[in-house]
KOLTI-925792 format. One line per 3 residues: number of its first residue (from 1); their letters; for each residue x, y negated, z negated of N, C-alpha, C. Coordinates in Angstrom, 3 decimals. Atoms other than C-alpha are relative to their C-alpha. Layout:
BEGIN
NUM	A	X,Y,Z,X,Y,Z,X,Y,Z  ...
***
This chain:
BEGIN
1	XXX	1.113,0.538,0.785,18.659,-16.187,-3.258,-0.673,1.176,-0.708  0.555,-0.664,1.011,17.214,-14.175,-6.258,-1.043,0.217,0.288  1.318,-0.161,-0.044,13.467,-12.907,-6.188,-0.965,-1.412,-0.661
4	XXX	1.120,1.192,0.847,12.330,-15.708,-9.069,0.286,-1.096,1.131  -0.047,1.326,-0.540,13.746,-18.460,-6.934,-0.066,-0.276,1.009  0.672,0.023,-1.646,12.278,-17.428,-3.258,-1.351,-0.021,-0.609
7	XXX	1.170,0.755,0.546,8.996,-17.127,-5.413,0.095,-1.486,-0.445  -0.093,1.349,0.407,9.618,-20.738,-6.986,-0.035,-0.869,1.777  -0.280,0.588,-1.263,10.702,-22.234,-3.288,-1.528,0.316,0.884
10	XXX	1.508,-0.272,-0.405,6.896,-20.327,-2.178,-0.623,-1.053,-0.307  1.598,0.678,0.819,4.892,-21.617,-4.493,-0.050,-1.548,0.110  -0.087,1.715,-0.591,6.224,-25.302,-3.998,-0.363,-0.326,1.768
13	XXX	0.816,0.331,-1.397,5.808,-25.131,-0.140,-1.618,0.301,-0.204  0.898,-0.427,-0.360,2.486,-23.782,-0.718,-1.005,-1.208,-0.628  0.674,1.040,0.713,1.526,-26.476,-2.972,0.106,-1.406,0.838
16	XXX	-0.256,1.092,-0.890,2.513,-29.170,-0.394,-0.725,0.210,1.206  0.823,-0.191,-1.007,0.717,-27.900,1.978,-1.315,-0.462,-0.072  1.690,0.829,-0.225,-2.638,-29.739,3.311,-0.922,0.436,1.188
19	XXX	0.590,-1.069,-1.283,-3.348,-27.340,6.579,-1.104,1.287,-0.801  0.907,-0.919,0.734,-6.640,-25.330,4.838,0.026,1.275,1.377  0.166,-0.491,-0.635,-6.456,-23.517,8.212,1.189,1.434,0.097
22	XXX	-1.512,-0.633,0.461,-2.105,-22.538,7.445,-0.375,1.140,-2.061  0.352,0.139,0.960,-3.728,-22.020,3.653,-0.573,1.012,0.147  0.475,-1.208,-0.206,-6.147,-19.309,4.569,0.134,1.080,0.713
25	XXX	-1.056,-1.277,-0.838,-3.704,-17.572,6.770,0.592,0.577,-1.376  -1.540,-0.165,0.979,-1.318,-17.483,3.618,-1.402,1.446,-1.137  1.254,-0.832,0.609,-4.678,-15.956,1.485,-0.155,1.076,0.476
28	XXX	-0.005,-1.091,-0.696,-5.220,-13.618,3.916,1.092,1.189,0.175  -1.252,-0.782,0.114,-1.610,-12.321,4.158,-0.303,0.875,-1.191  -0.071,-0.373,1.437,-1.712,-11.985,0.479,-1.050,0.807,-0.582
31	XXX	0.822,-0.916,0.469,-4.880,-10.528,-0.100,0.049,1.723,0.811  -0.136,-1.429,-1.163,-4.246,-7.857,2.811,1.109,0.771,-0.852  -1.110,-0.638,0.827,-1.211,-6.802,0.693,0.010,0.272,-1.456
34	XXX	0.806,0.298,1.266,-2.831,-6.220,-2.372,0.700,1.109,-0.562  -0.432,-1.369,0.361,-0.998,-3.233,-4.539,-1.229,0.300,-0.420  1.282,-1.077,0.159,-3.548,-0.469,-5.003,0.247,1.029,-1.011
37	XXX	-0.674,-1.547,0.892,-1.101,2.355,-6.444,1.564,0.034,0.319  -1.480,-0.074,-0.088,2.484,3.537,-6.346,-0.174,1.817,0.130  -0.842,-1.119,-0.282,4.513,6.890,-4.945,0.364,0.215,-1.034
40	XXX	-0.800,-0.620,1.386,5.794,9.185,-7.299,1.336,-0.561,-0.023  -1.432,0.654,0.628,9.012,7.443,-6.874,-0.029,-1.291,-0.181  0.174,1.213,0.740,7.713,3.999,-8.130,-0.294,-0.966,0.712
43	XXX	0.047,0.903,-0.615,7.300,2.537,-4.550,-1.681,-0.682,0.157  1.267,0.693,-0.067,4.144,0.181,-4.432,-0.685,0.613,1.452  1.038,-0.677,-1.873,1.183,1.532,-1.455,-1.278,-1.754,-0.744
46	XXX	0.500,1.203,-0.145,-0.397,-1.613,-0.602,-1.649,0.172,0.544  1.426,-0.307,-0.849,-4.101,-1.821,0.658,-0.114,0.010,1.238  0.600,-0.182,-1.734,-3.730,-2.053,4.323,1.448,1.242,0.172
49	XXX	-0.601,-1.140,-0.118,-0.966,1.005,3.574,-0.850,1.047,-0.150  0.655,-0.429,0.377,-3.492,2.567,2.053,-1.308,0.605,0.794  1.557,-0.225,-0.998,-6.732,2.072,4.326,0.809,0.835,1.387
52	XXX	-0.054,-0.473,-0.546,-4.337,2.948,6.930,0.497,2.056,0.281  -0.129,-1.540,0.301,-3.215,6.813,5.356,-1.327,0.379,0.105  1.214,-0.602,0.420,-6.943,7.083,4.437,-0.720,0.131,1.912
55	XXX	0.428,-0.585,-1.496,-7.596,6.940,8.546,0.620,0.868,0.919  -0.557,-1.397,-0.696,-5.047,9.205,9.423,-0.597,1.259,-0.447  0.185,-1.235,0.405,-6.269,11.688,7.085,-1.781,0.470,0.165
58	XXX	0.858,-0.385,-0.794,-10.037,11.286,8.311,-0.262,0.091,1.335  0.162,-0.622,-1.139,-9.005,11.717,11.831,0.503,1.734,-0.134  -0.309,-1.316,0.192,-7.299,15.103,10.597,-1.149,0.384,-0.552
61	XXX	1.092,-0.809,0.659,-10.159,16.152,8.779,-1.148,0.266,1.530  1.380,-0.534,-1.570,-12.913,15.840,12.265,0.940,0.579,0.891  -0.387,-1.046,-1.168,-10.294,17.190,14.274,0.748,1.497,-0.273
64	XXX	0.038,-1.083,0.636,-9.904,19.913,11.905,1.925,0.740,-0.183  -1.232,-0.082,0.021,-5.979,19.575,11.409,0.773,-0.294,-1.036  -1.064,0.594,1.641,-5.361,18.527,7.698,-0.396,1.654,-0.531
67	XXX	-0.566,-1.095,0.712,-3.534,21.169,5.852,-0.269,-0.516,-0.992  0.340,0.601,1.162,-5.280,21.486,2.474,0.489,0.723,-1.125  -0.252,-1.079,0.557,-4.461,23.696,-0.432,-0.989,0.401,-1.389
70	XXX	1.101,-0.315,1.180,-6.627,25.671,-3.320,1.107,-0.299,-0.949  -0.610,-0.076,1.500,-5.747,25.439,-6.867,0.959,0.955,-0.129  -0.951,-1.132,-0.025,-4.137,28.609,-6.645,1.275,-0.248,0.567
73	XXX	-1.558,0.072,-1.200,-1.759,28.055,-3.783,1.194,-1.207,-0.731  -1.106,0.851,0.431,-0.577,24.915,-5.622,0.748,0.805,-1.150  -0.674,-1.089,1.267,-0.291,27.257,-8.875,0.929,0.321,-0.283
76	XXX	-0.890,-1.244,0.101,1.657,29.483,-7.788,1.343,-1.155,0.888  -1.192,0.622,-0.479,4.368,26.862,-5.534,0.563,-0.888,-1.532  -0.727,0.475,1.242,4.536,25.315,-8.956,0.641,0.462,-0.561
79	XXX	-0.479,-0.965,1.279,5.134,28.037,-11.319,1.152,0.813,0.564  -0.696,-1.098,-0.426,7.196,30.047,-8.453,1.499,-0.376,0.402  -1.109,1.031,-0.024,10.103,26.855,-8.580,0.914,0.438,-1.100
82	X	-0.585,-0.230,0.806,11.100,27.813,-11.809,1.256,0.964,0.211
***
């Protein structure tokens, strides 16, 4: 089954549906998965991908373990590829 026609086969169960309780599960899924941004290689970061990097990287920050870098340091790993 193709992408358009597992969306099409969705959207008809979803429309048959009369459970507001099944209905705001489905909302919920969907809003929790919200694209936010994309990886430099084109892959989608979702919002609960997202919220959850953004709490790894403020437990590294209070426990004083995120590796950060100056302008410089990137500078020079840029320019020193060539």
């Amino acid at each position: 089954m193709n992408t358009e026609t597992l969306k099409i086969n969705i959207v008809q169960q979803i429309l048959n549906l009369s459970d507001d309780n099944l209905l705001q599960q489905i909302e919920g899924l969907l809003s929790s998965e919200t694209v936010v941004g994309y990886e430099a290689d084109g892959t989608t970061i979702t919002k609960t991908q997202y919220l959850k990097d953004m709490e790894v990287v403020d437990n590294q920050i209070k426990a004083g373990t995120l590796k950060t870098y100056s302008t410089e340091e990137v500078r020079h790993q840029i320019f020193s590829k060539k």
